[in-house]
C-alpha positions in Angstrom: 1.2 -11.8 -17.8 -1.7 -9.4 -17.1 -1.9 -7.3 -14.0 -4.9 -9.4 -13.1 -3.1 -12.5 -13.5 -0.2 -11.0 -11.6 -2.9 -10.1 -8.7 -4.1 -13.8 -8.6 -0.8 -15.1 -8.1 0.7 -12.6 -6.0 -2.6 -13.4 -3.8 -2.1 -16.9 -3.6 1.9 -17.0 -3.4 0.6 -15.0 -0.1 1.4 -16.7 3.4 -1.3 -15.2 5.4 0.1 -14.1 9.0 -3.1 -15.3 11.5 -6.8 -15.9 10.4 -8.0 -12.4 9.6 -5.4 -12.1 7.0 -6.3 -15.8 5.8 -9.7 -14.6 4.9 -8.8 -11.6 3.6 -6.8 -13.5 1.0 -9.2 -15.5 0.3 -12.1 -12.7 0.0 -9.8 -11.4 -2.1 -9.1 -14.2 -4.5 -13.4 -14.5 -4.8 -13.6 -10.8 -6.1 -11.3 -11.2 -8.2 -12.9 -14.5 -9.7 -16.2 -12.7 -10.0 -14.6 -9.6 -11.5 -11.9 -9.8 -14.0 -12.0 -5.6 -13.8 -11.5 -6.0 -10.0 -7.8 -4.4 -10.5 -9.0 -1.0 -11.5 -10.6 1.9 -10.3 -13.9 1.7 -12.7 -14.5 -1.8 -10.9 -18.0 -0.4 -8.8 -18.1 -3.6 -6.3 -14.6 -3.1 -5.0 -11.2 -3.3 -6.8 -7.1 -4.1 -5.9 -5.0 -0.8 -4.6 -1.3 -0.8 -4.0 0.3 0.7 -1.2 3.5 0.9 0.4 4.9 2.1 3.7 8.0 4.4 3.1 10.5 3.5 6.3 14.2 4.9 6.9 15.3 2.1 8.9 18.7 4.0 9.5 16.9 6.7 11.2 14.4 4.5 12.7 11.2 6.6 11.1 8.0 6.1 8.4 6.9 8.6 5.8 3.3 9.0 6.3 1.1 11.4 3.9 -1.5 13.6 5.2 -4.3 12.3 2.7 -6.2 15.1 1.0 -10.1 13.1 0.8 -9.9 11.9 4.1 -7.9 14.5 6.2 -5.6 10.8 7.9 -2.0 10.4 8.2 -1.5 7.0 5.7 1.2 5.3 3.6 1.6 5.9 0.4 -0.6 4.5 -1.9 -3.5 4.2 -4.5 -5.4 2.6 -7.8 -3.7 0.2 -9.9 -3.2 1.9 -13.3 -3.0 0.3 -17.1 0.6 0.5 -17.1 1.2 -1.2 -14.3 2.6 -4.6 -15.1 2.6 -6.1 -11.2 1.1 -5.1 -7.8 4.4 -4.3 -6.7 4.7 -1.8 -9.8 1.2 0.3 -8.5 2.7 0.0 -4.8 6.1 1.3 -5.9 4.7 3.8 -8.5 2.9 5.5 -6.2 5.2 5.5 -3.6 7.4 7.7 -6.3 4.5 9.7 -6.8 3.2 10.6 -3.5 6.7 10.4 -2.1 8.4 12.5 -4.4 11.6 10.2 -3.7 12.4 9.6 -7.6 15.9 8.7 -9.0 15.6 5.3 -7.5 16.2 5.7 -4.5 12.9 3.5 -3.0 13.2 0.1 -3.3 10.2 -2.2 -2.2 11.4 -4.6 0.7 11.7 -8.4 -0.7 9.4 -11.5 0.1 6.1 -9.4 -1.5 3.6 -7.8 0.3 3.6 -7.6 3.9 -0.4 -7.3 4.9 -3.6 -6.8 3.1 -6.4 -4.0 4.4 -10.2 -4.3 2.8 -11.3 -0.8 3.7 -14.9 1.3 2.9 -14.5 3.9 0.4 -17.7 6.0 -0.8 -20.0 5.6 -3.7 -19.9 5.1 -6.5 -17.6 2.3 -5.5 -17.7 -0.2 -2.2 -14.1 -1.3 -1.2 -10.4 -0.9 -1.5 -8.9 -4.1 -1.6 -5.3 -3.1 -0.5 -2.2 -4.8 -1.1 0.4 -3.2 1.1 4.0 -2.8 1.1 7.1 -1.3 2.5 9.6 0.6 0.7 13.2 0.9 2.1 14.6 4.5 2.0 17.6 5.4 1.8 18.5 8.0 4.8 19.6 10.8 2.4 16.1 10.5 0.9 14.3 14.3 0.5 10.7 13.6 0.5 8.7 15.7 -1.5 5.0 16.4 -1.1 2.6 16.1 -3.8 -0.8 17.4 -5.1 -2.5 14.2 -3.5 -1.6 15.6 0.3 -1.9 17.8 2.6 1.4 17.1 4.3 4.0 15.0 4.0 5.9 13.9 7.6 8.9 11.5 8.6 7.8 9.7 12.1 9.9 7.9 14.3 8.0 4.5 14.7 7.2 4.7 18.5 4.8 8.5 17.5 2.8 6.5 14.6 0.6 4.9 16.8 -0.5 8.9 17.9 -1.0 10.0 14.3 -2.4 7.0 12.2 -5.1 4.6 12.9 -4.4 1.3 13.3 -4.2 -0.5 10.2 -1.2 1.9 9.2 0.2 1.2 12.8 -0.1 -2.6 12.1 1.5 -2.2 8.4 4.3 -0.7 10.3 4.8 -3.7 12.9 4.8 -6.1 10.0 7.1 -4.1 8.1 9.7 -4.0 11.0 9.2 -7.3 11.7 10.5 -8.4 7.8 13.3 -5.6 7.9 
């Protein structure tokens, strides 16, 4: 199976939570019938990101990256690449990467993703169609920041909401709310 395949059916496996999500879905689902590049990056009207939310649920707390484009506190994330067999392999992959918890120790929280986020991005391209995740950390986890960020914090949950806007305060909620 082809990362775009895996897209479509991870997409419409998806139980939308309320109506926005619903037609985000299903937005989705259109751009990717209309583009069968609409995974990757070179994909000009819009194409499928991964992201995923690193939480510590022992400690009670979210690792957010300061992002360096756009100067916001966010989850991890970014463009699917060629390896990248599933969505859940981009959204884990760059949780790794921007992260820098390797060995293992992340492990993507089960029942698929938990929301989806269309977002502006500037030209050359039009939109980020985000997939988004959590990742469970372990509470030993030592998070090392990468040459993507500016910073790279731990947050206990009730200070994200002061930090991030609010599409990575309502990934959070979601997240919780599967844990």
């Amino acid at each position: 199976m082809s990362l775009y395949d895996d897209a479509v059916a991870v997409l419409k496996d998806l139980a939308p939570t309320d109506e926005q999500q619903s037609g985000l879905r299903d937005l989705y689902l259109e751009h990717l019938a209309a583009h069968h590049d609409g995974v990757y990056k070179p994909c000009r009207a819009g194409h499928v990101t991964g992201s995923a939310l690193v939480i510590d649920p022992v400690r009670g707390r979210v690792l957010l990256t300061l992002h360096k484009k756009l100067g916001m506190w966010l989850q991890m994330g970014g463009h699917c690449e060629p390896g990248d067999a599933t969505l859940a392999d981009a959204a884990l992959r760059e949780a790794v990467e921007e992260s820098g918890i390797a060995g293992g120790g992340l492990t993507l929280l089960p029942g698929g993703p938990v929301r989806l986020d269309r977002h502006p991005i500037p030209e050359p391209c039009n939109w980020h169609l985000d997939v988004q995740y959590a990742a469970l950390a372990p509470a030993d986890a030592v998070a090392e920041i990468s040459e993507e960020s500016l910073d790279l914090r731990w947050f206990p949950y009730a200070e994200v909401a002061a930090v991030a806007d609010a599409s990575v305060v309502r990934l959070m909620e979601a997240s919780l709310a599967r844990l």
